[in-house]
PLY file of the C-alpha trace (Angstrom):
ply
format ascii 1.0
element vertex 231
property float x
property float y
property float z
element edge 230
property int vertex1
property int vertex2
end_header
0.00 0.00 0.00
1.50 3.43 -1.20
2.11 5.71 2.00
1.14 9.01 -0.18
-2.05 10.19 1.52
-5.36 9.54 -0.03
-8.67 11.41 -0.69
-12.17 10.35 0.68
-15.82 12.45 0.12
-17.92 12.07 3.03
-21.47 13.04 2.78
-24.28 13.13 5.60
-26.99 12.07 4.48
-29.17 10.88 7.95
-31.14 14.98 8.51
-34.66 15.08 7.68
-34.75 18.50 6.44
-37.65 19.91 8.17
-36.84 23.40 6.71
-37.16 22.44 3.20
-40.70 21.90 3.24
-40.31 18.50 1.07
-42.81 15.96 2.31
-39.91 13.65 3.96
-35.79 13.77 4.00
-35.12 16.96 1.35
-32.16 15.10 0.45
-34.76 12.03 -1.60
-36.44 15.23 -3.10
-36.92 15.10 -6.71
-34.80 17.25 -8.92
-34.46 17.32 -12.25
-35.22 13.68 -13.02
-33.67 12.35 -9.80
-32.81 12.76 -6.16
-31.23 15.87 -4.80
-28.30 13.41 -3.15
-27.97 11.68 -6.66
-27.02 15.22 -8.31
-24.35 15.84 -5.35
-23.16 11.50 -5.81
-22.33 11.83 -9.72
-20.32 15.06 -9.27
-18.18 13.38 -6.58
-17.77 10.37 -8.65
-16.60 12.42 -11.31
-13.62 13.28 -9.24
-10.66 11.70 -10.21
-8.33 11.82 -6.99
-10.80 10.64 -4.83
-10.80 7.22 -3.90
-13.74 7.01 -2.61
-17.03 8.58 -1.57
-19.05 7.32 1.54
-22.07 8.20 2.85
-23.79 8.29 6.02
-27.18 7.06 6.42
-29.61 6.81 9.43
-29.82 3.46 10.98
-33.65 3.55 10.02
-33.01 5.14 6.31
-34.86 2.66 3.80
-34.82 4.78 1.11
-31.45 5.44 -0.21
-31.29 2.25 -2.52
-34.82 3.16 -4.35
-33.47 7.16 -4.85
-29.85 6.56 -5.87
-29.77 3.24 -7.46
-26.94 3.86 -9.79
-24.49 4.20 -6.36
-22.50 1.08 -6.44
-19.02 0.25 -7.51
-16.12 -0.04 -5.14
-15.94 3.50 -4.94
-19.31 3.90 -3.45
-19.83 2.84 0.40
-22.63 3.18 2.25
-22.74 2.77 6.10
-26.03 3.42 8.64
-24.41 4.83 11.47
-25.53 8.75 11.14
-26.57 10.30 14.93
-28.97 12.73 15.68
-26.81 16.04 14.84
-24.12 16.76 11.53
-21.10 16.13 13.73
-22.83 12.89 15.21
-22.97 11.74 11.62
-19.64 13.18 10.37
-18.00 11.33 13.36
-19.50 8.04 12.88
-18.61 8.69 9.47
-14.82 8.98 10.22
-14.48 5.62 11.62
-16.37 3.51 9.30
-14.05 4.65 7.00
-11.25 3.70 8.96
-13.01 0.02 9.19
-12.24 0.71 5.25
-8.82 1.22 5.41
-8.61 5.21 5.33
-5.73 6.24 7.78
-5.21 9.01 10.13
-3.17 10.51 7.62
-5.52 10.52 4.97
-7.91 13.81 4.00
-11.48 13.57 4.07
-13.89 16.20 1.94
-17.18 16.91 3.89
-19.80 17.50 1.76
-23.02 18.28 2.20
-25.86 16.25 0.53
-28.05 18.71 -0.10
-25.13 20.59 -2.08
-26.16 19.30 -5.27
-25.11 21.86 -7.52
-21.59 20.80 -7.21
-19.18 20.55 -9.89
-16.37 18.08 -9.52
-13.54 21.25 -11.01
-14.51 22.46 -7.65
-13.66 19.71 -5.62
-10.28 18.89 -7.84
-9.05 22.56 -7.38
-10.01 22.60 -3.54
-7.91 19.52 -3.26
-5.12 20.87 -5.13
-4.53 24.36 -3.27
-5.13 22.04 0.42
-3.72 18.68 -0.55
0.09 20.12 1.29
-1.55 22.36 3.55
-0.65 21.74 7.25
-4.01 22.16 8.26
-6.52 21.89 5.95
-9.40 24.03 4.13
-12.81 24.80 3.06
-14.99 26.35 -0.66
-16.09 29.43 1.23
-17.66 33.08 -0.61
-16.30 36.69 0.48
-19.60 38.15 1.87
-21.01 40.89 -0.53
-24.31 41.60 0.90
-24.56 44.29 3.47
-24.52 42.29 6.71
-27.40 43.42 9.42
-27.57 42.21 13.20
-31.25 42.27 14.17
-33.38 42.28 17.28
-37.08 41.76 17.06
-37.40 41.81 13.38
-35.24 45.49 13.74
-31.72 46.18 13.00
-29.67 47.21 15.61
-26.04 47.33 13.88
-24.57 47.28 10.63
-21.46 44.82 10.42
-18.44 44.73 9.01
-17.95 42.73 5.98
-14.95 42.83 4.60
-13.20 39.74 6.14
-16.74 37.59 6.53
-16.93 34.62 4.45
-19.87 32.60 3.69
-18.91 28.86 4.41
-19.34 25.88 1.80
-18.74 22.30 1.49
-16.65 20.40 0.62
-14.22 21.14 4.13
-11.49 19.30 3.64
-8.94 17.94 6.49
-7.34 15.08 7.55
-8.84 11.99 9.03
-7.12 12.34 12.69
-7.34 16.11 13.43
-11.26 15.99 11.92
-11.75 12.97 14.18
-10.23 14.72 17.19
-11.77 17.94 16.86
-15.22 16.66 16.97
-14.33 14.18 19.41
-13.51 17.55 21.65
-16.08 20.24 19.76
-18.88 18.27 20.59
-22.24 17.56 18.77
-22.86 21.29 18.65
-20.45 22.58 15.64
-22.01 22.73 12.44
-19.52 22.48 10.30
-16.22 20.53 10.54
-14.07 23.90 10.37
-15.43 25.17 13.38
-14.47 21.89 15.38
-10.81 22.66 13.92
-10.68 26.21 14.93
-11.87 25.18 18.22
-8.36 23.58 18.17
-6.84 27.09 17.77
-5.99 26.01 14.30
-7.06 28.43 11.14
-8.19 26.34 7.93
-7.67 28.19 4.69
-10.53 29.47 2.93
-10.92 28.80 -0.88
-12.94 30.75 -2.87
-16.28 29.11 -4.04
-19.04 29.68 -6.51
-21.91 31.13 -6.02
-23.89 28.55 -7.63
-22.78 25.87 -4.73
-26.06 26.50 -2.93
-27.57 24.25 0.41
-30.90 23.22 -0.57
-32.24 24.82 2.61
-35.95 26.24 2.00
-38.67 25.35 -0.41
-37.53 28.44 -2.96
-34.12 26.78 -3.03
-35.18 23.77 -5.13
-37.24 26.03 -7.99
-33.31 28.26 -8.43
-31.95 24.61 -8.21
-34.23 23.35 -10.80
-33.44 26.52 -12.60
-29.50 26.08 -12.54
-29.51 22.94 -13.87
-31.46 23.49 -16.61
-28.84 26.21 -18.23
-26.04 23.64 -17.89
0 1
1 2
2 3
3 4
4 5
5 6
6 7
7 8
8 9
9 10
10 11
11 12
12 13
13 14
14 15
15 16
16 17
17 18
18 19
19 20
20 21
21 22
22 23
23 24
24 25
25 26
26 27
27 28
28 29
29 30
30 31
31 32
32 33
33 34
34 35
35 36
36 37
37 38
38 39
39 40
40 41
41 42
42 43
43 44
44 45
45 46
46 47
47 48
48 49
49 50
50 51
51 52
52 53
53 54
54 55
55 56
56 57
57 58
58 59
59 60
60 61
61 62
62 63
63 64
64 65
65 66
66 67
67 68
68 69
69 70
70 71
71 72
72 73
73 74
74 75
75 76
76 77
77 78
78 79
79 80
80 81
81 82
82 83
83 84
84 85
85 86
86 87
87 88
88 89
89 90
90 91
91 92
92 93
93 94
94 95
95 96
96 97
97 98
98 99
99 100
100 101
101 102
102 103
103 104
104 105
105 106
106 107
107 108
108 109
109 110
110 111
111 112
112 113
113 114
114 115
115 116
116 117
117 118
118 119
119 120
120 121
121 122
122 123
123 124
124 125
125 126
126 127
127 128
128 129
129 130
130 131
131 132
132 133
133 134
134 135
135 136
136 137
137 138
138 139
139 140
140 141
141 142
142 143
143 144
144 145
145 146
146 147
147 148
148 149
149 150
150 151
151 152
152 153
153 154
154 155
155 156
156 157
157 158
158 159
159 160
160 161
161 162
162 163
163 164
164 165
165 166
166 167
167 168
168 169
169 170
170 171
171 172
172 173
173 174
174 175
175 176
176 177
177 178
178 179
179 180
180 181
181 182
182 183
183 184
184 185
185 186
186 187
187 188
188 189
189 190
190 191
191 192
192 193
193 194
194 195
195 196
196 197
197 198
198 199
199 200
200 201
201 202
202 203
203 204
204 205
205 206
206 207
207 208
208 209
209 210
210 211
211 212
212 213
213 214
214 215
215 216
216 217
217 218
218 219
219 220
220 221
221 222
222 223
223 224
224 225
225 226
226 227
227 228
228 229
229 230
């Protein structure tokens, strides 16, 4: 076995998506002619340095086989071990894959499976500028908007935006520091950078598109629908 480090996707895939509004887990949504999660599936399988992608299920999910039937091969893995929270998930996550041989020293890309605009240039140049970074990184967007903080539905300050970043998936670090930091973060983070900077370590941010939306809400899957369409 070659010592050179190796790239894994990781994608939770256990939420229920009560935001989006979508009649059951947003992620089996239909899209386009198929499954939110199957959009987000073929782009990461269209990544040539990863080895492999694998994704975390609920130990009750039933449904993933009938939505994404085309996920097999020996670069698709599937384990039921997602928790109640992202991090649960994410850290369950981390050690089936080292029941699949990943190492400690090996980087694992976080992605989300609602994500399902991504495009696997994306995840190849992410890899590229982080792949001999000491820490790791993250696809993040330089905030443009005017950012308000609000009480009561009223703003009480305008912030400063010119070193806010909108995070993204894929987050990309390696399989030991990700599986310590949540192991000390807690369930609480919400994305795997904030469990590393909760080790006092800063993961480099690299710039995203736009178009790498979250399905969150039920207007998100009408601009998804939309976005696809013109490619």
């Amino acid at each position: 076995m070659s010592d050179t480090p190796r790239c894994f996707a990781l994608v939770p895939c256990a939420g229920v998506g009560l935001r989006a509004g979508a009649g059951g887990p947003k992620q089996y949504a239909p899209l386009a002619g198929q499954a939110v999660v199957a959009h987000t599936l073929d782009a990461l399988a269209a990544v040539p340095a990863l080895e492999a992608t694998l994704v975390v299920l609920s130990p009750e999910d039933t449904q993933f086989e009938h939505h994404v039937p085309r996920f097999t091969g020996p670069r698709a893995w599937v384990d039921r071990c997602g928790g109640s929270t992202r991090a649960a998930s994410v850290a369950a996550g981390l050690e089936a894959l080292r029941q699949h041989g990943a190492h400690d020293a090996d980087w694992v890309l976080v992605h989300d499976a609602a994500r399902c605009l991504l495009r696997p240039a994306w995840v190849q140049g992410l890899i590229e500028t982080c792949v001999d970074d000491p820490v790791g990184g993250l696809l993040a967007l330089p905030l443009a908007d005017t950012l308000k903080a609000a009480d009561a539905g009223r703003v009480v300050a305008t912030l400063p935006r010119a070193d806010k970043w909108l995070a993204q998936t894929p987050q990309m670090f390696r399989l030991g520091l990700l599986r310590r930091a949540l192991r000390e973060a807690g369930d609480t983070v919400t994305d795997e950078s904030s469990a590393i900077e909760a080790l006092g370590l800063q993961p480099r941010l690299v710039q995203g598109e736009l178009e790498n939306i979250k399905l969150t809400w039920p207007g998100d899957f009408a601009l998804a629908a939309r976005l696809l369409e013109t490619r």
